[in-house]
N, C-alpha and C positions, 0 to 999 in steps of 0.2 A: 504494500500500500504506500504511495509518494505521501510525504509529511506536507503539510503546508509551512510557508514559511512564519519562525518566532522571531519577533522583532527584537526584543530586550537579549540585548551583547552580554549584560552579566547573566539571565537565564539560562542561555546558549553556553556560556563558560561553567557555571553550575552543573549542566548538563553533562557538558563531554567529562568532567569530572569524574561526575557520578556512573557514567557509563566504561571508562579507562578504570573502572574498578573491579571489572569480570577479568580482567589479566591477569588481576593479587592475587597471593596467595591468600586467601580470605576463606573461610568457611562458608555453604553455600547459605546455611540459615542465617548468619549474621549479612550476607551480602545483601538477599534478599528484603532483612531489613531494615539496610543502609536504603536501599533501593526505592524502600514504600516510604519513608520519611523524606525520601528527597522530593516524592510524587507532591506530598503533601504540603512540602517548603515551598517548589516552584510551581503549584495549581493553585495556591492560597485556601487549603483543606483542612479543615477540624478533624477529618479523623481518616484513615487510609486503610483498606489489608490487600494483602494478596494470597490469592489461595491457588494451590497446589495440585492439580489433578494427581490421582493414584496411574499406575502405568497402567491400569485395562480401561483408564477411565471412564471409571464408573464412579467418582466420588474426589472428594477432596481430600488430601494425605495431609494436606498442611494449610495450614490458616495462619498468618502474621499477621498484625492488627498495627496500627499506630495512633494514639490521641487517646488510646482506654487507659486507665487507670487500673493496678495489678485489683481493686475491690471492685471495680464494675466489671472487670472481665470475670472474676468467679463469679458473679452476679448473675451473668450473663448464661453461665452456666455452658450446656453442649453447645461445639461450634456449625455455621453453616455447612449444610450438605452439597451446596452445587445447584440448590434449586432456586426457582423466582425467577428473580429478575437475572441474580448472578449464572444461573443455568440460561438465561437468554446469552448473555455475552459470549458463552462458551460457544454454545451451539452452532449460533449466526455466524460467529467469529468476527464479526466488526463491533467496533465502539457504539458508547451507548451515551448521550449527555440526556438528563432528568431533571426539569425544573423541580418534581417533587418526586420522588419515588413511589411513595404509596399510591402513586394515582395511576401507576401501568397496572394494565389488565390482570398483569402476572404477579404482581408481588403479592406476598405471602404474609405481611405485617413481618415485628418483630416478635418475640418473645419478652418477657418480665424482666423488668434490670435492662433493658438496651437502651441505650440515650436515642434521641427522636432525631431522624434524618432525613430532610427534606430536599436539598440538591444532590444529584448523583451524575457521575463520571465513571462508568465500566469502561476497558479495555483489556481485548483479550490476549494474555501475554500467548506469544505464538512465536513460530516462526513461520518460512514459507509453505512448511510439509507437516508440521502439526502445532496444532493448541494445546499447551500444558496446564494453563489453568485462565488468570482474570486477577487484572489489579483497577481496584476500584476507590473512587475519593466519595466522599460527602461532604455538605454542608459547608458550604461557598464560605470564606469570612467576609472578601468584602464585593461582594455582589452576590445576586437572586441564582446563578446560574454559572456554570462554568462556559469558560469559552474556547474557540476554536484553536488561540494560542494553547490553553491547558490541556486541550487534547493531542496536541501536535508533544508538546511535551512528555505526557506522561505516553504515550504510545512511543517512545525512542526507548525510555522507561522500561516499558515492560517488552520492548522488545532486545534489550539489553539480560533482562532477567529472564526469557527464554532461552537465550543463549547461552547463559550461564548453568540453567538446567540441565540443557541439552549436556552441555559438556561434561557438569558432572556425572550424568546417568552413563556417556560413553567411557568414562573413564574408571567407572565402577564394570561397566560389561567388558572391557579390557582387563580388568583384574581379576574378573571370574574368569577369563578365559586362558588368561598366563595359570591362574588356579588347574586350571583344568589339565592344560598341555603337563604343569608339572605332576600331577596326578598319573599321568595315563606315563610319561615317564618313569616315574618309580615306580608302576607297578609293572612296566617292563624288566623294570631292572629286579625288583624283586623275584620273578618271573625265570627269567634268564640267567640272570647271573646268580644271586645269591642263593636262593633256593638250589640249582642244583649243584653248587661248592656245599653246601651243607650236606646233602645229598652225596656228592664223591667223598665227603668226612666219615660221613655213618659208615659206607662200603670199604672204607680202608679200615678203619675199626674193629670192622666185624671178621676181616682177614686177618689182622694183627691179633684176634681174638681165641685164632688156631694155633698158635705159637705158645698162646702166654699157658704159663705150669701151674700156676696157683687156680685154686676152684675162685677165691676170693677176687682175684684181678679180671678172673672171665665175667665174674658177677658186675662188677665195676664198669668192663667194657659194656654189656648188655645193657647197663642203665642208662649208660652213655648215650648208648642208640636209643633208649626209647626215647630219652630226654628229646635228641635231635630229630627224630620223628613227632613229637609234640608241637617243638619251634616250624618243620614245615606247614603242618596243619595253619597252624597260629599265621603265618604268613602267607598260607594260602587262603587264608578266610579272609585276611587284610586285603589282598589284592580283589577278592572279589566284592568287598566293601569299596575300593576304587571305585568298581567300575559304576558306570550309569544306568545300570539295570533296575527295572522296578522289585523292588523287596519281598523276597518268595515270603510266603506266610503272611501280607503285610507288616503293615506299619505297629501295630498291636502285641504280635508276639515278640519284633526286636524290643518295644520296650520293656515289656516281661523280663526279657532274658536281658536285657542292659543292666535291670534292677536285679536280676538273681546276680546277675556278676557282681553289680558290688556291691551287695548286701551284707557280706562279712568286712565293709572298713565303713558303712554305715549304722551299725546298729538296728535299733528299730528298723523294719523294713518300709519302707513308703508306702501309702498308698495307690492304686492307680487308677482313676478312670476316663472312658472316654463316650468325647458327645456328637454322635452325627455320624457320617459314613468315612472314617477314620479309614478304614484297609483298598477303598474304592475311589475315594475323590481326591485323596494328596500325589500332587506328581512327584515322582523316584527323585527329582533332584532337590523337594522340597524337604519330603522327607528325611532325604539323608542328611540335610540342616539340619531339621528337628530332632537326632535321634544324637547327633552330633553338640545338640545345646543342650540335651537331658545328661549326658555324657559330662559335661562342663560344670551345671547346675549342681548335679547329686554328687561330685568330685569337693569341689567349692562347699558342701553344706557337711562333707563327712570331716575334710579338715577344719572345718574354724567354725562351725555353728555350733556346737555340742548341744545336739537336739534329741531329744525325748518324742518327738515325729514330723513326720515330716509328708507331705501327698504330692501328688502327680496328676494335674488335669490337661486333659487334650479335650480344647473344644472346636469344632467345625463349625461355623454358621457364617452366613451373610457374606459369603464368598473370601470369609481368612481361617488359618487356621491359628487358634492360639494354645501357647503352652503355658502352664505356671506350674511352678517349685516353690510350696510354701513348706514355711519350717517353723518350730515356735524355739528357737537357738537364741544363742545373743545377739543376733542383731548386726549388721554391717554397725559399722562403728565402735561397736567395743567389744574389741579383739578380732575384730572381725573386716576384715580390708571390702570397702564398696569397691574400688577401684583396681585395677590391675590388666595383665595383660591378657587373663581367660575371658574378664568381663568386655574387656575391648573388642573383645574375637567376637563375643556374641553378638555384640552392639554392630559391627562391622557386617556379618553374616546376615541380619535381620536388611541394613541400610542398601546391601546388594540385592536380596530380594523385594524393595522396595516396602518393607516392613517394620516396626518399632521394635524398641526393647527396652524395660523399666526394673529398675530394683528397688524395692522400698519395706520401708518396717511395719508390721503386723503389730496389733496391739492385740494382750498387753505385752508381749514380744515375740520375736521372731523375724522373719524377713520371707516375703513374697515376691521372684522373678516372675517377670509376663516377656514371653517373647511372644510377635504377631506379627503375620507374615499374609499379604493375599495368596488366594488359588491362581492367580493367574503368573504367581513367578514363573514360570517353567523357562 
């Protein structure tokens, strides 16, 4: 879409500013908003958000707000879903100026606790080949309406903050996919090489086993081999954990069997259950995250929780699937690390499938992980 031209030399300088800031090294949520505050300085706007489409978009993954107060946003309670007026910008994909909002056919009102907003400015942050979501102003400060410089503006704006998406979404499916190559590598190598060097160990052992005079040394060698026949198995199970096949038995029995494994350095055994079509609706690459974060969670809660119990929910609904590990332990914070490199890993694995991940305290203690993840990662 060609911009029209902005007259004011210092908005244009504010502008390219704010836009030569997708090159930092900046976090994408803090960029984005730097971004809706800039919308809001150079349209002269009370209040700004942008929101985020989910990758199957079907919904908004992220909502930034600017002009609320941290009390009116709880207030506010659950954020917009994509619908109304803001699901008009999306859809159409062209900008939207509102002398009132409430008076399009489509708005939906607010909810209880929203400050009142009567001029509106939607554009839809896009690029040429897709729409990611919509950054929208309200309530003019100093005039009834916004105008065609404000829209020329904030559409540089958010077309700045699509590209900023864009690129971090490619630069996360680059690191799945170096993930990947190095996967299918070591389980070559596992494969290939190391397996059978372990494999020619046992056969020389077992030769070397005809020589030796003692019944004790034969006994010695024989354990030897069954030991190194254990470690194959063990590394042939690993390599076919590599691969990308869907999970024979599902999703359901590995985590059974996750928890039988390491039920002797947890104590109390967890509980497990699950909600919705858990062995039929999670795809093979989601699940092997999921069983991989149960893996992290129940590791993290045997060392440093010292819990009396601890559960395991898998819920399916409304096209995510989420897990939580709750515990009733000490608690992140005392003794107990929130932060580190396993929590990083989960946090990272959820942001690849375009999914959240939370850790917080349980009253009157304990600590509950939510990892949540759409069906449509594949």
């Amino acid at each position: 879409m060609p911009y029209r031209k902005v007259r004011d030399i210092d908005k244009l300088q504010r502008l390219l500013g704010a836009v030569l800031m997708i090159e930092a090294d900046v976090e994408l949520g803090d960029l984005l908003a730097h971004l809706v505050e800039e919308a809001c300085a150079l349209a002269g706007a009370r209040y700004g958000a942008l929101g985020v489409l989910n990758e199957s978009r079907t919904s908004l993954a992220e909502f930034i707000t600017y002009g609320l107060s941290e009390e009116r946003e709880l207030a506010i309670g659950d954020r917009p879903t994509g619908r109304g007026v803001l699901g008009v910008v999306v859809a159409d994909g062209e900008s939207l100026r509102l002398d009132r909002i409430g008076e399009h056919p489509l708005s939906v009102g607010f909810p209880e606790g929203h400050p009142a907003m009567s001029s509106f400015l939607g554009v839809p942050v896009r690029t040429p080949s897709t729409v990611y979501g919509n950054l929208y102003l309200t309530n003019k400060l100093d005039a009834d309406r916004f105008s065609e410089d404000d829209e020329a503006l904030v559409e540089a704006l958010a077309q700045a903050a699509a590209i900023a998406i864009e690129n971090n979404r490619l630069r996360d499916r680059l690191r799945l996919l170096s993930v990947i190559e190095d996967r299918d590598r070591i389980a070559r190598e596992l494969h290939d090489r190391i397996i059978q060097r372990i494999f020619a160990i046992g056969l020389a052992l077992q030769e070397a086993s005809r020589y030796a005079v003692r019944d004790e040394t034969r006994a010695a060698i024989a354990k030897g081999v069954d030991q190194l026949d254990i470690v194959i198995n063990e590394l042939r199970a690993t390599i076919h954990q590599l691969d990308d096949d869907p999970l024979p038995g599902g999703l359901r029995r590995h985590a059974a069997e996750l928890i039988d494994e390491l039920a002797p350095i947890l104590g109390p055994r967890p509980t497990l259950a699950f909600t919705g079509p858990i062995d039929t609706a999670i795809p093979p690459r989601v699940a092997d995250h999921l069983l991989a974060v149960l893996r992290e969670a129940l590791t993290n809660v045997a060392k440093h929780a010292r819990a009396q119990s601890c559960s395991v929910e898998f819920d399916l609904a409304d096209g995510e699937i989420t897990l939580r590990v709750s515990d009733d332990g000490v608690g992140a914070g005392a003794g107990r690390p929130s932060t580190g490199l396993g929590l990083a890993n989960l946090a990272q694995r959820a942001t690849i499938l375009g999914g959240a991940f939370s850790i917080e305290p349980v009253e009157p203690h304990g600590t509950r992980l939510t990892w949540r993840v759409p069906l449509s990662a594949t």
